[in-house]
ZAMARGU-4260 file (C-alpha; in steps of 0.2 Angstrom, whole numbers, plus 5000, padded with zeros to 4 digits):
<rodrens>
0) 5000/5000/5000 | 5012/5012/5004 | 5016/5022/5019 | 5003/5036/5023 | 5016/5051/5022
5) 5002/5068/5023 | 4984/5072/5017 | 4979/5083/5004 | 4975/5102/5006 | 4963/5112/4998
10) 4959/5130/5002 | 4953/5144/4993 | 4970/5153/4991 | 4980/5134/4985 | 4965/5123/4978
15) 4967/5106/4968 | 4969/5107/4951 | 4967/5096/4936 | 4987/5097/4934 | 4993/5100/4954
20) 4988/5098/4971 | 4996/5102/4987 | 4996/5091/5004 | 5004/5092/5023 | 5017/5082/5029
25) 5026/5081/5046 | 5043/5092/5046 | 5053/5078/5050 | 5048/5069/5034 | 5060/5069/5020
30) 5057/5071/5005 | 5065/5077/4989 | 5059/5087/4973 | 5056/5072/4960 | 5050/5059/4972
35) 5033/5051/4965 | 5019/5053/4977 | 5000/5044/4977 | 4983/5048/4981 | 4969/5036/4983
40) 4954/5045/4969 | 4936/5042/4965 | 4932/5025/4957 | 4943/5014/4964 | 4957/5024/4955
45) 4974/5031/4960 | 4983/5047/4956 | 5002/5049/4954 | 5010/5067/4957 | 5030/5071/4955
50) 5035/5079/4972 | 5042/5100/4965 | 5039/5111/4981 | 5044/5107/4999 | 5039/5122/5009
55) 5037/5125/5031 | 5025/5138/5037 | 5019/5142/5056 | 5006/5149/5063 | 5014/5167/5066
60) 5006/5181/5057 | 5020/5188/5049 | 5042/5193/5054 | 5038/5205/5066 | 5029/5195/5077
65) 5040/5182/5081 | 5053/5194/5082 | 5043/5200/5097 | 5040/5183/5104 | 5058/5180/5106
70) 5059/5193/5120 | 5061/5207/5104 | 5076/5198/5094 | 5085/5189/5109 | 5093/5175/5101
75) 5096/5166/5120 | 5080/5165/5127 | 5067/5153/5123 | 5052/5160/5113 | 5035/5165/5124
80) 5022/5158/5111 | 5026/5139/5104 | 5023/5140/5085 | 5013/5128/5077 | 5023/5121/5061
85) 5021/5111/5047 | 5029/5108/5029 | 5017/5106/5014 | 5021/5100/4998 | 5017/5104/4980
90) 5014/5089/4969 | 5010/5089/4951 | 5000/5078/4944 | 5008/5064/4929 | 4994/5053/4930
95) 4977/5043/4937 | 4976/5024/4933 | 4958/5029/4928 | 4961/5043/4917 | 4953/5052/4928
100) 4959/5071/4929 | 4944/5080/4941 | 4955/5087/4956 | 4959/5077/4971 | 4950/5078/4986
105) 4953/5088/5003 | 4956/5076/5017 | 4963/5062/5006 | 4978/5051/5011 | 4997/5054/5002
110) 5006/5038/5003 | 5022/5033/4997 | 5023/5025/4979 | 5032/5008/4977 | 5044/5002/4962
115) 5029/4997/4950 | 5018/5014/4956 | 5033/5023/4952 | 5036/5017/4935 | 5019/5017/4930
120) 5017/5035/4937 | 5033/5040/4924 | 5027/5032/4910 | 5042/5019/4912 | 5032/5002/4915
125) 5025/5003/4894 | 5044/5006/4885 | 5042/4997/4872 | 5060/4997/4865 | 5071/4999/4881
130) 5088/5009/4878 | 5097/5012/4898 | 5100/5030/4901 | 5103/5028/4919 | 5093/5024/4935
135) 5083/5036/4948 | 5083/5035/4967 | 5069/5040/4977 | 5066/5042/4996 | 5082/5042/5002
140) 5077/5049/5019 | 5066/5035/5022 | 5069/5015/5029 | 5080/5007/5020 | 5065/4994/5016
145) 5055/5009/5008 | 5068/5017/4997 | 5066/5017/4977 | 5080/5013/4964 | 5073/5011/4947
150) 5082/5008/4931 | 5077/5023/4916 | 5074/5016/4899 | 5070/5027/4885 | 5061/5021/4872
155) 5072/5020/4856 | 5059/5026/4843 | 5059/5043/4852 | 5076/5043/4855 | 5083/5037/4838
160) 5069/5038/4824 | 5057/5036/4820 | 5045/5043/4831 | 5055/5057/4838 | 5075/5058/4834
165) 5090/5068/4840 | 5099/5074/4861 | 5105/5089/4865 | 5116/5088/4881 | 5121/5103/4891
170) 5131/5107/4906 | 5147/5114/4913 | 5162/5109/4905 | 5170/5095/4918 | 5156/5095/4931
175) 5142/5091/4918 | 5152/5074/4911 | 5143/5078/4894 | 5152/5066/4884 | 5152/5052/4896
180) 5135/5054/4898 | 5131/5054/4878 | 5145/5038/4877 | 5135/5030/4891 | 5118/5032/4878
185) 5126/5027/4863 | 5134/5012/4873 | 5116/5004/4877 | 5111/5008/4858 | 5126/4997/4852
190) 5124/4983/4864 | 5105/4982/4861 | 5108/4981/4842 | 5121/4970/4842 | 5112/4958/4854
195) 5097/4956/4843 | 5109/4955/4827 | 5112/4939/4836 | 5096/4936/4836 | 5091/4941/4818
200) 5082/4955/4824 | 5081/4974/4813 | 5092/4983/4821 | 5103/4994/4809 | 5114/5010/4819
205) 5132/5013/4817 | 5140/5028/4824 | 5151/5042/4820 | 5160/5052/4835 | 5170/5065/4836
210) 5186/5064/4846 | 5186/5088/4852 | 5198/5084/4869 | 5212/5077/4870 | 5215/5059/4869
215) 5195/5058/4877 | 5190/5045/4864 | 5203/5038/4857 | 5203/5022/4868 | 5184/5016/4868
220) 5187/4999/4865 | 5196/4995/4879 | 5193/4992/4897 | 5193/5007/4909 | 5207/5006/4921
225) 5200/5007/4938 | 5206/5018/4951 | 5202/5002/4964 | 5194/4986/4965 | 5180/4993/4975
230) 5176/5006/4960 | 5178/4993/4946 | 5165/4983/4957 | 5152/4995/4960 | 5154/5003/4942
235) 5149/4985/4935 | 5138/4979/4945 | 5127/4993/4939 | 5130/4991/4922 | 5125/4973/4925
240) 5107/4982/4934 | 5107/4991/4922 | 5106/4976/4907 | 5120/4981/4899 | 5136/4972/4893
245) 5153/4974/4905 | 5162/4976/4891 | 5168/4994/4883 | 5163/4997/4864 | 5164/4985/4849
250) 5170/4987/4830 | 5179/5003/4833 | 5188/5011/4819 | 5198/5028/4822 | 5203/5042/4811
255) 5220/5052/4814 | 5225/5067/4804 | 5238/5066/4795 | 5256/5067/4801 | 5272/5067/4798
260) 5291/5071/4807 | 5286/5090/4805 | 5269/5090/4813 | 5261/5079/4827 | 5242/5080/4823
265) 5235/5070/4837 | 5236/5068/4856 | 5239/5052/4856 | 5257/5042/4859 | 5266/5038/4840
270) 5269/5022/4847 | 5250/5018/4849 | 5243/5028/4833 | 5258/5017/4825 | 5250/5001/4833
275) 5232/5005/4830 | 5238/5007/4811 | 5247/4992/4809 | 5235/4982/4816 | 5218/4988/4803
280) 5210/4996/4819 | 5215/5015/4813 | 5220/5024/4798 | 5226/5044/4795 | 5214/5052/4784
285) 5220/5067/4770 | 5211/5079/4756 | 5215/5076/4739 | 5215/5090/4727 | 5204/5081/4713
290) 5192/5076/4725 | 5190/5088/4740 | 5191/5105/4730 | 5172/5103/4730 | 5172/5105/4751
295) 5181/5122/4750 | 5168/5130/4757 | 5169/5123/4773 | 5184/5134/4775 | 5173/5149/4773
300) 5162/5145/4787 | 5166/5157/4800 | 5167/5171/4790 | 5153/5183/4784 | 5152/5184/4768
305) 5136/5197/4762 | 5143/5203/4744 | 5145/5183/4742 | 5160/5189/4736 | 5171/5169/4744
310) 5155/5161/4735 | 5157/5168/4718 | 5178/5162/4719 | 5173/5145/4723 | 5159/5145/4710
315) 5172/5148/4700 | 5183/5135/4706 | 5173/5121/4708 | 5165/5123/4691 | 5185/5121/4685
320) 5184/5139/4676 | 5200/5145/4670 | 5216/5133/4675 | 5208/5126/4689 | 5200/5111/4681
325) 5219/5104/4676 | 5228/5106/4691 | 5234/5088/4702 | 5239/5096/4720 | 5234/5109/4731
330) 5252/5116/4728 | 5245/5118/4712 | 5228/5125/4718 | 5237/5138/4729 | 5249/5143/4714
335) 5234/5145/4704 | 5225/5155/4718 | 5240/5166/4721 | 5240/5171/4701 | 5222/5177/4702
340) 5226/5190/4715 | 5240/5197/4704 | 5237/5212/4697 | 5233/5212/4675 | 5232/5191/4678
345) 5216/5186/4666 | 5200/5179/4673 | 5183/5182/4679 | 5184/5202/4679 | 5167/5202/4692
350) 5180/5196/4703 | 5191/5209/4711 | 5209/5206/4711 | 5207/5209/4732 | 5194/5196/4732
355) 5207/5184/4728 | 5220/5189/4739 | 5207/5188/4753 | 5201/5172/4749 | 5219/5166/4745
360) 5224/5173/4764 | 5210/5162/4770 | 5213/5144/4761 | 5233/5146/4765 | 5230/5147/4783
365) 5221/5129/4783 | 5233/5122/4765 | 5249/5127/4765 | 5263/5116/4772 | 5249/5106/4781
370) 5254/5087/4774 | 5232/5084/4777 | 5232/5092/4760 | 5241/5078/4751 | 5238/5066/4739
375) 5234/5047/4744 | 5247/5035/4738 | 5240/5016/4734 | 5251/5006/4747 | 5248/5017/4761
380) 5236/5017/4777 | 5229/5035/4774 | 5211/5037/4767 | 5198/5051/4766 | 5186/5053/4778
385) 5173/5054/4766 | 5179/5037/4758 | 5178/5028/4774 | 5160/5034/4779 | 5155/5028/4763
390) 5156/5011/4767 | 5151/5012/4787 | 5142/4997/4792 | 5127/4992/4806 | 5135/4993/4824
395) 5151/5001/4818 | 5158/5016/4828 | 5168/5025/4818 | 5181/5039/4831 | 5187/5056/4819
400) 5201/5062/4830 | 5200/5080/4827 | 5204/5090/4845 | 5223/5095/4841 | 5216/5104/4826
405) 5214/5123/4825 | 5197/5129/4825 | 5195/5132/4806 | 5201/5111/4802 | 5190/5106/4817
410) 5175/5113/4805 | 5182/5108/4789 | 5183/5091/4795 | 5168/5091/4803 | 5158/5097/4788
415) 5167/5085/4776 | 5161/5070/4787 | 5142/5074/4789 | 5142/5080/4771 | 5147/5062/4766
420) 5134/5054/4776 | 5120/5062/4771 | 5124/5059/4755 | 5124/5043/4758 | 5109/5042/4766
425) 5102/5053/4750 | 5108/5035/4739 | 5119/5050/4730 | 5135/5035/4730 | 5135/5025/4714
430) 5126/5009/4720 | 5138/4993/4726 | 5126/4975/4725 | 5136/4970/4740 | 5136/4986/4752
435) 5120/4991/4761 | 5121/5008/4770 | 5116/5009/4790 | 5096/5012/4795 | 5102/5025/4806
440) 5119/5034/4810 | 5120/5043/4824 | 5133/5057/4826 | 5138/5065/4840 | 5148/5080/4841
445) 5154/5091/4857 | 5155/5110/4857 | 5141/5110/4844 | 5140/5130/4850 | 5155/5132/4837
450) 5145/5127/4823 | 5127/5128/4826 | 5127/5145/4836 | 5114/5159/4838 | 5130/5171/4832
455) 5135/5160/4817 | 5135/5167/4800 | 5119/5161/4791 | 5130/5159/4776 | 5139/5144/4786
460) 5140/5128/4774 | 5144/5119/4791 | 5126/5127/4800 | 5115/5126/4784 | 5121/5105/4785
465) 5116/5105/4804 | 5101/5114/4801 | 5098/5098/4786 | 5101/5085/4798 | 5091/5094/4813
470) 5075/5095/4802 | 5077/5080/4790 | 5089/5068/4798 | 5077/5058/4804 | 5069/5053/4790
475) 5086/5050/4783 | 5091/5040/4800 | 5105/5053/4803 | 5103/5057/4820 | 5112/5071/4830
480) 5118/5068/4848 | 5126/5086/4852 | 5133/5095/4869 | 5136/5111/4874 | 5139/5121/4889
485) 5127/5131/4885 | 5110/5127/4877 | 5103/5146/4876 | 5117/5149/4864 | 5110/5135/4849
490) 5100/5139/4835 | 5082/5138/4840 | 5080/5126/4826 | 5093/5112/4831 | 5087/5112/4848
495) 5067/5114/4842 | 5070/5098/4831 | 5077/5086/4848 | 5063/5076/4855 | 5079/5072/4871
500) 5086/5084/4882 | 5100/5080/4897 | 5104/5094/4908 | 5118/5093/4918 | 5127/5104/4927
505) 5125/5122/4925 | 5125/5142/4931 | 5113/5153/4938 | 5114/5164/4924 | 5109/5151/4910
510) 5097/5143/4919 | 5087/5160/4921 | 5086/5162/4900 | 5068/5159/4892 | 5074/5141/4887
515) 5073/5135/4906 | 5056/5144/4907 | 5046/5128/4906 | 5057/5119/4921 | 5049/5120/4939
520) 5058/5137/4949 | 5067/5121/4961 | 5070/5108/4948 | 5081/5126/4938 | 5088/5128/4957
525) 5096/5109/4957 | 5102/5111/4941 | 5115/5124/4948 | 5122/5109/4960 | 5119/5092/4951
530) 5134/5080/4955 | 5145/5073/4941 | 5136/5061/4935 | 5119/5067/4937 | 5106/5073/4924
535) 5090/5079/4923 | 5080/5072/4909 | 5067/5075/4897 | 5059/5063/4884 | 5041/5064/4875
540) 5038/5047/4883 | 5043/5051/4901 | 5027/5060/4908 | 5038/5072/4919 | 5056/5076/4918
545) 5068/5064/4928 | 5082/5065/4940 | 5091/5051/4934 | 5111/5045/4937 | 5122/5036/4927
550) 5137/5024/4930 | 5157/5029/4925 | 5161/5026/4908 | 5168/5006/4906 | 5180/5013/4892
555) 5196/5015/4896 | 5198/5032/4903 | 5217/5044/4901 | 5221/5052/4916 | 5228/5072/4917
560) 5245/5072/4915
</rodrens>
């Protein structure tokens, strides 16, 4: 039944509604905002509410008067008048086993909710295709024997496509543990789908991620290094509540840029990226000439261009006006370039001679004496990105390593990879018999504020592809799992198009921007103070949003040096 906890309260100034209702409870009774709470209702029926205010009030009329009651403010005498006190609660109301919404009645009995009251209550008890993305606890200041921990499913259709499609996860950079929170997702997608691969089943994801902070991601399928015994205990002993595997992630595939003696473009040891190589778990990925001239653009997407003025130069050089169309190497290219931006040099006279010293300022900084920009020799391990993703198959992960880049490259590289997969997701890849592209791909993508921003440059190739992917992906299966510290700062019509939202971690400043206006004034409060590993959630299956926790990741995690 549940242990009776308060009665309801009804009074003229805080009556019941059809969406909240309030009732008293003892002050020494603990509860927390999120805690699930039930009402016995008309008909036989039951109604859940989701626990957002905790308040105490007396009987005093106002400050002064107990002020006065102290012997006028002495803090070491005992009051003249005992106060009457009591804490009341306000619940909101997720659901009535009867359907029944008419306000709950004055007098009635609040009793705590048990495991299956609780689940039913959130709308977890009818998931009908379960993806782990943590567990809650509830009552935590009660017996031992009346506490709640409850494993968190969302459903996959509203996660992945294609009922609903696309996370955005945001929170303070560190404390928020943004990407271990979205590896931690796409973890319970890829041991589901391989699971029912073994048993025949339809279930078709690969994954693209992108490797923004050090060496972060660049070990995932191996087993995390525990910092003890008891740690590496308890860490997978929830994984195993959890129904996942103990085991980090599978059919990993990594991406390095390019390099050579000269330049070290990743964070990661030489002897390891040499290893990975040689043993067909890694390649470095380059830009030909021939091939990549057609992604210039991505170059340009910081930069504001109104008079279209970049646009009309790589118009003309992707449509291989003048020498363009002959040339065999970016050395080439930038030969080329460098001609057009001399004075009484022959070409497309609308284009100014210091619109090609502009544009050649720009392209040099990414090209020149950068060994990325080099042709692909037949015997060697180096590939193009877009080459690779072209033939990514169901329960791949595929890691682009891109975080010792500079800005610019980051978004270059970036672009160029979700480009190529929704292409191929378009069927725009001559057709191969033998090859089958992924149902769904999921990419995810930290720092998503540098390309998807209220502040970037509508112009941006980079933004325009997000906005693509955002609006259409999910009837492509191109899903977009994204964080950022701040979710105030994304364009309105990424973060409209996400049917799943995480919040970790985050300031009082953010959390007071129109985007947190829908959020409960307490539930914004405990955002400000989440732990690491905490999140608050929100789902269009989940009929409120959830407090839920998540394990530490079980891939192998580099320590600060």
């Amino acid at each position: 039944m549940g242990r009776i906890i308060g009665k309801v309260l009804a009074t003229e100034k805080n009556p019941s509604t059809m969406e909240e209702f309030y009732f008293w409870t003892k002050p020494e009774m603990i509860l927390n905002p999120f805690d699930v709470v039930k009402v016995d209702h008309i008909n036989d029926s039951v109604t859940y509410g989701v626990v957002e205010e905790i308040s105490h009030i007396t009987d005093t009329a106002n400050f002064i008067s107990d002020y006065i009651s102290s012997d006028f403010g002495n803090v070491d005498t005992t009051p003249i008048t005992h106060r009457i006190g009591m804490n009341y609660v306000k619940a909101r109301i997720v659901g009535n086993t009867g359907n029944l919404y008419i306000p709950v009645l004055n007098g009635k009995a609040v009793r705590m909710a048990e495991s299956c009251e609780v689940a039913e209550a959130l709308g977890l008890s009818q998931i009908k295709h379960p993806i782990p993305c943590g567990y809650l606890k509830m009552y935590q200041g009660a017996a031992e024997e009346e506490r709640v921990k409850l494993r968190v499913n969302m459903d996959a259709r509203f996660l992945i496509g294609p009922e609903g499609a696309h996370l955005n996860i945001s929170g303070i950079s560190g404390l928020a543990a943004k990407t271990s929170y979205a590896m931690f997702l796409m973890k319970g997608i890829q041991d589901k789908c391989i699971a029912a691969e073994n048993d025949d089943e339809d279930e078709d994801v690969a994954f693209v991620i992108f490797n923004v902070k050090g060496r972060d991601l660049l070990a995932i399928d191996e087993l995390n290094e525990f910092e003890s015994e008891a740690e590496k205990k308890e860490t997978l002993s929830l994984y195993r509540e959890l129904d996942m595997s103990m085991t980090p992630f599978q059919n990993v595939h990594y991406y390095y840029p390019y390099s050579d003696n000269r330049v070290w473009n990743t964070y990661l040891d030489p002897d390891a990226v040499e290893y990975n190589i040689s043993h067909g778990r890694a390649h470095m990925y380059k830009y030909e000439y021939r091939q990549d001239k057609d992604n210039l653009d991505l170059m340009f997407a910081s930069i504001d261009d109104p008079a279209q003025t970049m646009d009309s130069i790589l118009s003309y050089i992707i449509s291989n006006r003048g020498d363009f169309g002959k040339l065999n190497d970016w050395q080439e290219f930038l030969n080329e370039v460098h001609n057009c931006g001399t004075a009484g040099t022959t070409g497309d006279k609308e284009i100014t001679v210091q619109s090609w010293r502009k544009f050649e300022r720009i392209v040099k900084k990414s090209i020149y004496r950068n060994n990325m920009f080099s042709n692909i020799h037949d015997d060697s391990h180096d590939v193009r990105i877009s080459d690779a993703l072209r033939r990514i198959k169901k329960n791949e992960v595929h890691v682009i390593d891109i975080a010792k880049l500079n800005d610019d490259m980051q978004g270059f590289v970036f672009g160029d990879a979700i480009r190529a997969i929704y292409n191929l997701q378009l069927g725009q890849y001559s057709a191969d018999d033998e090859y089958t592209p992924p149902s769904k791909i999921v990419i995810f993508i930290d720092e998503l504020n540098k390309y998807a921003s209220t502040d970037t440059p509508k112009s941006s190739p980079i933004l325009r592809q997000v906005l693509d992917v955002a609006e259409r992906g999910r009837s492509l299966g191109i899903i977009l799992f994204a964080a950022e510290q701040f979710k105030s700062n994304i364009h309105t019509r990424v973060t409209g198009n996400c049917s799943t939202f995480a919040f970790g971690r985050t300031n009082a400043i953010e959390i007071a921007k129109k985007d947190y206006s829908f959020i409960p004034s307490v539930y914004k409060s405990m955002m400000s103070r989440l732990k690491q590993g905490e999140y608050i959630i929100q789902n269009p299956v989940f009929r409120s949003l959830l407090n839920v926790k998540f394990p530490k990741p079980i891939y192998k995690q580099f320590k600060s040096k």
